[in-house]
C-alpha positions in Angstrom: 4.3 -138.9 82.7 1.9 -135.8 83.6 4.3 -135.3 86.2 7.2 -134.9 83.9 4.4 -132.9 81.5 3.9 -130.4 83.9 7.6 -130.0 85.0 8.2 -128.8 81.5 5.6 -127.0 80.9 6.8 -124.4 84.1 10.7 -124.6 82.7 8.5 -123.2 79.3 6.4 -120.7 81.1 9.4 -119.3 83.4 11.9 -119.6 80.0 8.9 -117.3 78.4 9.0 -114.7 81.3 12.5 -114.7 81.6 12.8 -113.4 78.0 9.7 -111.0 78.2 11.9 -109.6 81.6 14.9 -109.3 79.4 12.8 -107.4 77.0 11.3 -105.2 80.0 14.5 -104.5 81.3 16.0 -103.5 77.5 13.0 -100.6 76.4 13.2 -99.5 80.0 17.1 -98.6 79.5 17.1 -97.9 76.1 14.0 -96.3 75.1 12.9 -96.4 71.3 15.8 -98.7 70.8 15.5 -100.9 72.6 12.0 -101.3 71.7 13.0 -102.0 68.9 15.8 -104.6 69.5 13.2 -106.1 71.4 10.2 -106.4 68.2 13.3 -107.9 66.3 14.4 -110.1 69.3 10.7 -111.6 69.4 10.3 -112.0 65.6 13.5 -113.8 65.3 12.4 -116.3 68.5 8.9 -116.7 66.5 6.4 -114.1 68.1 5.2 -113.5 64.0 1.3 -112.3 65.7 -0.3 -111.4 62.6 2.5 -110.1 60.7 2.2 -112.9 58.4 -1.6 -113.2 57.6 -1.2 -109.0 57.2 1.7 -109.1 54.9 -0.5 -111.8 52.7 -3.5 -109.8 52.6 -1.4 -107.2 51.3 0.2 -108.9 48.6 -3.1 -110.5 47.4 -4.3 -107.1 47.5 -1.6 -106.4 45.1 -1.5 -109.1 42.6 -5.7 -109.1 42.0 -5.3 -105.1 41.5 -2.4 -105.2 38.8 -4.7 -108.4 37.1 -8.3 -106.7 37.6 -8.1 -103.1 38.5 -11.9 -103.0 39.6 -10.6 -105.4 42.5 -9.6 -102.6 44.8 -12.8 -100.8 44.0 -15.6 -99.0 46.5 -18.1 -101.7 44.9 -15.7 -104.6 45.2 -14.7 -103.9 49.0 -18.2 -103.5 49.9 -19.2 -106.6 48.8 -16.0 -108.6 50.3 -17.0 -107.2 53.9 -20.6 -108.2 53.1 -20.4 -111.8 52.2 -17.2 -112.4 54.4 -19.4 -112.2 57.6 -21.3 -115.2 57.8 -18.8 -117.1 57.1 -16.8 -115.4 59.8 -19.0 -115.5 62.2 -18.8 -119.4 62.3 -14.6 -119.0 62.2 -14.8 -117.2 65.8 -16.5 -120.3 66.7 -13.5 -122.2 65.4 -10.8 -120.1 66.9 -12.1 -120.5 70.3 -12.1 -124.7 69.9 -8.5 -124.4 68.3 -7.6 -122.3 71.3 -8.2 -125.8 73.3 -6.1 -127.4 70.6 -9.3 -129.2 70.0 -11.6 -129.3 66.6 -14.8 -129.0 65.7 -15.2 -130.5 62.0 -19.3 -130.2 62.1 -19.5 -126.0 62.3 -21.3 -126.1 58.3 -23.8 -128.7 59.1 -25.0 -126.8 62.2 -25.2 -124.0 60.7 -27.1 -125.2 58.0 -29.6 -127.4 60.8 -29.9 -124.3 62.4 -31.1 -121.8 59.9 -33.4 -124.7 58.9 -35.1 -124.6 62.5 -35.2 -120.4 62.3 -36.7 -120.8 58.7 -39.7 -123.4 59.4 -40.4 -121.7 62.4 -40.9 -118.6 60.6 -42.7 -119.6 57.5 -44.4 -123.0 58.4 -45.2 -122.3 61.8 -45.7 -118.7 61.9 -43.8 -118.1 64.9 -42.1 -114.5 65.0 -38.7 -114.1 63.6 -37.3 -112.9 67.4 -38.1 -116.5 68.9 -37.2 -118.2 65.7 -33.7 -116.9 65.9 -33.1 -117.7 69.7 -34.5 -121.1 69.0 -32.0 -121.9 65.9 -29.2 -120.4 68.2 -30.5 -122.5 71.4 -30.4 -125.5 68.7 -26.5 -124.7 68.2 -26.0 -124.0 72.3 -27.7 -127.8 72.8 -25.1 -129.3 70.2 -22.7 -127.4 71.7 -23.4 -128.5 75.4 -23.7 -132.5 74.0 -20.2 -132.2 72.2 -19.0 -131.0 75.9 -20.3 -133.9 77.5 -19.1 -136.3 74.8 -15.4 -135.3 75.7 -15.7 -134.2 79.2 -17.2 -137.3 81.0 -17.6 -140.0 77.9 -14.0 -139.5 76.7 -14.6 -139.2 72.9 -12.1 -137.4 70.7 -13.4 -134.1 69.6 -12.6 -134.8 65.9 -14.8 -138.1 66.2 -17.7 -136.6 67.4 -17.6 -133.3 65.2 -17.1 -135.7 62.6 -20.3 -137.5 63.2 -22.0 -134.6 64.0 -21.1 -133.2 60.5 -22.7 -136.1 59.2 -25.6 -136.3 61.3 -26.9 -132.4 61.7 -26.8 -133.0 57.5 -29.1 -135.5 57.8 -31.2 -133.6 60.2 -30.9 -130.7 58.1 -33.1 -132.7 55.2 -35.5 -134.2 57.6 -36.5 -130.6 58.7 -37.1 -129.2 55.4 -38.7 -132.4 54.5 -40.6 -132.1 50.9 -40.0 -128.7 50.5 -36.0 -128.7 49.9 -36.0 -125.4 49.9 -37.5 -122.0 52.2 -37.3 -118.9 50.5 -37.8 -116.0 53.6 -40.1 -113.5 53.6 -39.8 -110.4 51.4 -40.2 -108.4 54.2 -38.3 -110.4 56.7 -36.2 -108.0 59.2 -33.4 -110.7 58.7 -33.5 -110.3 55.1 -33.2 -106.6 55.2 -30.4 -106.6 58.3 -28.1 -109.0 56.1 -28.6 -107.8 52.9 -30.1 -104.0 52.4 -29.0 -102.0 55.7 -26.5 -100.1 55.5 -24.8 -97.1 58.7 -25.4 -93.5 57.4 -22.6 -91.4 57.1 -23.2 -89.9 60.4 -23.4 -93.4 62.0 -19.7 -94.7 60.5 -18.2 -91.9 61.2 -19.7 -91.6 65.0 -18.5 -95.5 65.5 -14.7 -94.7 64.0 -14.7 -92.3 66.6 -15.9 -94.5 69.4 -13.8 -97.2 67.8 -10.7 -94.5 68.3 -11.9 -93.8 72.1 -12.1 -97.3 73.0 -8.6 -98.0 71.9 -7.2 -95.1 73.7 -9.0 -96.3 77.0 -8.1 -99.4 77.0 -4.1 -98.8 76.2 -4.5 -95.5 78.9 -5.5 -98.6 81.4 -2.9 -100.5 80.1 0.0 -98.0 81.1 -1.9 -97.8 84.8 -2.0 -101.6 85.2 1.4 -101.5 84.2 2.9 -99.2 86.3 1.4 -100.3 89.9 2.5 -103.7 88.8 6.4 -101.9 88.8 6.5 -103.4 84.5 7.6 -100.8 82.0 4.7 -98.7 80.9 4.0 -98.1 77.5 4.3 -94.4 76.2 1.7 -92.3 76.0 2.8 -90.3 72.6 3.1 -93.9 71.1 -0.7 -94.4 71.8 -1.3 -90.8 71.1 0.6 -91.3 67.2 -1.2 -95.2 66.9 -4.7 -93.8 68.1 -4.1 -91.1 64.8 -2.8 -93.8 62.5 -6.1 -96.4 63.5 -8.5 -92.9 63.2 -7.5 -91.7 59.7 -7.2 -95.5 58.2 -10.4 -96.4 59.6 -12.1 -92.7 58.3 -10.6 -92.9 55.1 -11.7 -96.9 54.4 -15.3 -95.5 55.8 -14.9 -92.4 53.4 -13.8 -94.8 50.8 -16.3 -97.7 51.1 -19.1 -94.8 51.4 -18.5 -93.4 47.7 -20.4 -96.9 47.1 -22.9 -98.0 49.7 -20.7 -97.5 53.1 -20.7 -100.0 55.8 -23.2 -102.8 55.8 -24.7 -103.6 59.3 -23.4 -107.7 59.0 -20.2 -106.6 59.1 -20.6 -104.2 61.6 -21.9 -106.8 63.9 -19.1 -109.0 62.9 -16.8 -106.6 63.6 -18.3 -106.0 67.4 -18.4 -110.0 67.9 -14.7 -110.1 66.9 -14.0 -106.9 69.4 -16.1 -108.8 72.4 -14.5 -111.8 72.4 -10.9 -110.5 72.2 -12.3 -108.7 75.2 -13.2 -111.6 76.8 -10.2 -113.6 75.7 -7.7 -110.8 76.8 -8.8 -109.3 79.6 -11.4 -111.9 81.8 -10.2 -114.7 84.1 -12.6 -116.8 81.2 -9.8 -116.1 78.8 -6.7 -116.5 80.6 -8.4 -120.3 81.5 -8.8 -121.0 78.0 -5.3 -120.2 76.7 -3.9 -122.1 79.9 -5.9 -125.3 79.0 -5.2 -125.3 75.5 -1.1 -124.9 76.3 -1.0 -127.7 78.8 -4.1 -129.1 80.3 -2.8 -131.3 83.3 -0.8 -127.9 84.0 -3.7 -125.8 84.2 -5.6 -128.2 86.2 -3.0 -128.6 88.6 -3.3 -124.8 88.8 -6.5 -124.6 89.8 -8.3 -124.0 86.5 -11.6 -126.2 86.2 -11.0 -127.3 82.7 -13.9 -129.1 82.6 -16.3 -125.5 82.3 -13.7 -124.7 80.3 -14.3 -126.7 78.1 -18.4 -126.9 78.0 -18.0 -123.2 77.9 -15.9 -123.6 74.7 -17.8 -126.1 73.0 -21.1 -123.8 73.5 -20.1 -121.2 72.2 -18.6 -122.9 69.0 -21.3 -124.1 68.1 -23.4 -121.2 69.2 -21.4 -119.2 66.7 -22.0 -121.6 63.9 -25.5 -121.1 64.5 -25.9 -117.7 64.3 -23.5 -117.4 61.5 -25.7 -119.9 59.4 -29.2 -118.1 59.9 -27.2 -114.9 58.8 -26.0 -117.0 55.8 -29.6 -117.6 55.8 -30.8 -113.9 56.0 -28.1 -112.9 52.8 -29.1 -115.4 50.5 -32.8 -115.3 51.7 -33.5 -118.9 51.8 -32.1 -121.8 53.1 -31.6 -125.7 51.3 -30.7 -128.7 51.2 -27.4 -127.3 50.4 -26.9 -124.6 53.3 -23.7 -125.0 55.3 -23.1 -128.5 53.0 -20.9 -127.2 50.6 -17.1 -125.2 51.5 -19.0 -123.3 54.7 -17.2 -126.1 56.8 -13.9 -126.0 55.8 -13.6 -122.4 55.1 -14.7 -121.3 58.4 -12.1 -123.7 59.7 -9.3 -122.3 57.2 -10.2 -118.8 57.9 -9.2 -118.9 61.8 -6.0 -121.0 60.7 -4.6 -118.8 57.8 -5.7 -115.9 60.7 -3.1 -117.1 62.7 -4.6 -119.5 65.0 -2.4 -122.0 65.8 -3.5 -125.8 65.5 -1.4 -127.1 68.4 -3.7 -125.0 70.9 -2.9 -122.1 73.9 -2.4 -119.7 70.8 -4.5 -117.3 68.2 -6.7 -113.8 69.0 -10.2 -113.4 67.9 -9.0 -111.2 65.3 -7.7 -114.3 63.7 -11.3 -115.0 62.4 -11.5 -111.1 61.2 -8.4 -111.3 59.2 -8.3 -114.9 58.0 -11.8 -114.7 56.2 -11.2 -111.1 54.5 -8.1 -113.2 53.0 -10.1 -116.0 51.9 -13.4 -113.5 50.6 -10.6 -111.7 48.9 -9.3 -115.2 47.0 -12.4 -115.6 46.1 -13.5 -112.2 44.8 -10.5 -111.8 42.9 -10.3 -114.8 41.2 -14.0 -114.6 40.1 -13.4 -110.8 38.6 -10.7 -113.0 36.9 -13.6 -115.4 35.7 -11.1 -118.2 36.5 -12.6 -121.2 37.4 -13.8 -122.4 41.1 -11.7 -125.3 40.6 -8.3 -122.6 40.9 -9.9 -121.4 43.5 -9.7 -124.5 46.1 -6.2 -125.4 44.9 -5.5 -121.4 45.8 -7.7 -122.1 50.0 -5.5 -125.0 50.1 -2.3 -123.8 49.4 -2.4 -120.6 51.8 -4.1 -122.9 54.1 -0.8 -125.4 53.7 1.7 -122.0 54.2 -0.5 -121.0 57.0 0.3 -124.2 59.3 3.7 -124.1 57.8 4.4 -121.3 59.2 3.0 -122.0 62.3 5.2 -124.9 62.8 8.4 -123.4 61.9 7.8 -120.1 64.4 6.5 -122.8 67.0 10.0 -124.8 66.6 12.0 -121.3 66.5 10.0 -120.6 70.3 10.7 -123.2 71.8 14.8 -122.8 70.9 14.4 -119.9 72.2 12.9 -120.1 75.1 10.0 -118.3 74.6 7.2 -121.2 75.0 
């Protein structure tokens, strides 16, 4: 059977570079139009990216600004960045597992366990807020590294033992903050302050929308070289010259506009960077290439080569290292941490955000961005429907339904690549 596994798993891959040849071949003898055929060929055969999850935003955007004009406000958008990081942190976590086509159902209650270990370290024990931090995210590395060796040499489903994490890192969450239920931080806690009161000068955003705009123009220049020693059609220079402009005036006017209020707060900033890093590292490092082979077809990676099993551990690490970090930022924003931290929709909205992102459930596909986009979509549900004052009840029924459209339509473009031969 994982013969006949990996036998169709190569007439996939060579069906998939067959049509990406015929699309080489196409812009290379037709120029702009045949570009174009080729974008049309590929969203007709299912290669949607993040068209969807972009075209969604944008009609949310849309329908909560004709209902509550203040939605689309400096203030508003501000505040959407500022909460939607924590949460989003955690949802990079998730897209990495998903990548495996694996899942990680106990993200919240790690979180939650986590910031519990940073928060009595800091306030009960005394212990500086540096080693507090490394200790709640070496709590999340250690989960991570047990899940890894639950699957890798024990066998046990992912989705059993995240689910018995969830319960059990809950439980461990209460018997670290014992008595006291609740620890309120510091007043002048450096966390505190980095999550919820610092904020880039003008100087600053507009210095990193530059660098931002550099970067991009790097990496595509690098792009074109690759491209042409490997004998593949380069991309064109004056397309990366008119898309570098496009990304430098939308990203100065959103800074210009966010600015008239309080500008960029540093948690999305660093949300932002961890989002940028980690399509790096999926993208462009031999890491990454081994992740999306595993999750497409793991007997045909291993037969490759690929030793899934680091894979894997590697994964499973950094999921849960992510969920850690996101929940003492949680922690930082809403200065305290409870019996209720990363118990209540954390969980399943981290896991929603990197699905409605684009990232598919059946594994080998998704981009960090994934995390970026899918939580703005769910901050922005939430945001618009409370400037609505419509009850929280609307607002799961609302999560679910995109969530349900979301794998919909990731089942439908899945079906529509594999009739036509492009994996």
């Amino acid at each position: 059977m994982s013969e006949t596994l990996a036998k169709d798993t190569d007439d996939a891959t060579r069906s998939a570079v067959a049509a990406d040849a015929a699309d080489e071949r196409l812009i290379r003898h037709q120029g702009l139009q045949g570009y174009l055929h080729a974008t049309w060929a590929r969203l007709k055969g299912g290669e949607l990216g993040m068209l969807p999850v972009v075209f969604g935003l944008i009609v949310i955007c849309l329908v909560f600004q004709l209902n509550e004009p203040t939605f689309l406000s400096s203030r508003n958008l501000v505040s959407i960045t500022q909460f939607a990081a924590p949460t989003g942190v955690i949802a990079l976590g998730i897209v990495l597992v998903l990548l495996l086509g694996e899942i990680d159902l106990s993200v919240g209650s790690v979180s939650g366990f986590a910031a519990a270990t940073m928060a009595v370290l800091v306030v009960n024990q005394g212990q500086s807020l540096l080693f507090s931090m490394l200790a709640g995210i070496g709590v999340g590395l250690a989960i991570g590294c047990l899940y890894a060796f639950l699957y890798v040499k024990i066998g046990v489903p992912s989705f059993v033992f995240s689910l018995a994490g969830l319960l059990a890192f809950q439980g461990a969450l209460l018997y670290v903050l014992g008595d006291q239920g609740t620890i309120v931080l510091p007043q002048d806690s450096g966390l505190r302050e980095f999550a919820r009161d610092k904020f880039l000068t003008d100087a600053q955003a507009y210095g990193l929308v530059a660098l931002v705009v550099v970067g991009y123009v790097a990496s595509k220049l690098l792009d074109i070289r690759r491209r042409k020693a490997a004998g593949l059609t380069p991309g064109s220079p004056v397309a990366v010259a008119v898309k570098a402009a496009l990304l430098g005036l939308g990203l100065g006017y959103l800074t210009y506009y966010l600015g008239i209020d309080r500008g960029w707060s540093y948690l999305p900033v660093l949300f932002a960077f961890l989002v940028v890093v980690m399509d790096f590292a999926l993208r462009r490092t031999r890491w990454g290439r081994h992740v999306f082979a595993t999750g497409g077809n793991e007997e045909a990676a291993r037969r490759s080569g690929i030793k899934v099993t680091r894979v894997y551990v590697s994964v499973f690490a950094l999921t849960s290292s992510f969920a850690a970090l996101g929940g003492i930022l949680l922690a930082g924003q809403l200065t305290s941490v409870s019996q209720s931290s990363g118990t209540t929709d954390t969980n399943l909205t981290a896991i929603a955000a990197a699905v409605i992102g684009g990232t598919s459930l059946f594994g080998g596909r998704g981009s960090a961005y994934s995390a970026l986009l899918g939580i703005i979509v769910l901050q922005s549900i939430q945001s618009g429907l409370n400037l609505m004052n419509v009850d929280s009840s609307v607002r799961f029924i609302v999560t679910g339904a995109v969530l349900l459209l979301a794998v919909a339509i990731d089942s439908v473009s899945r079906r529509a690549r594999s009739s036509s031969g492009r994996g």
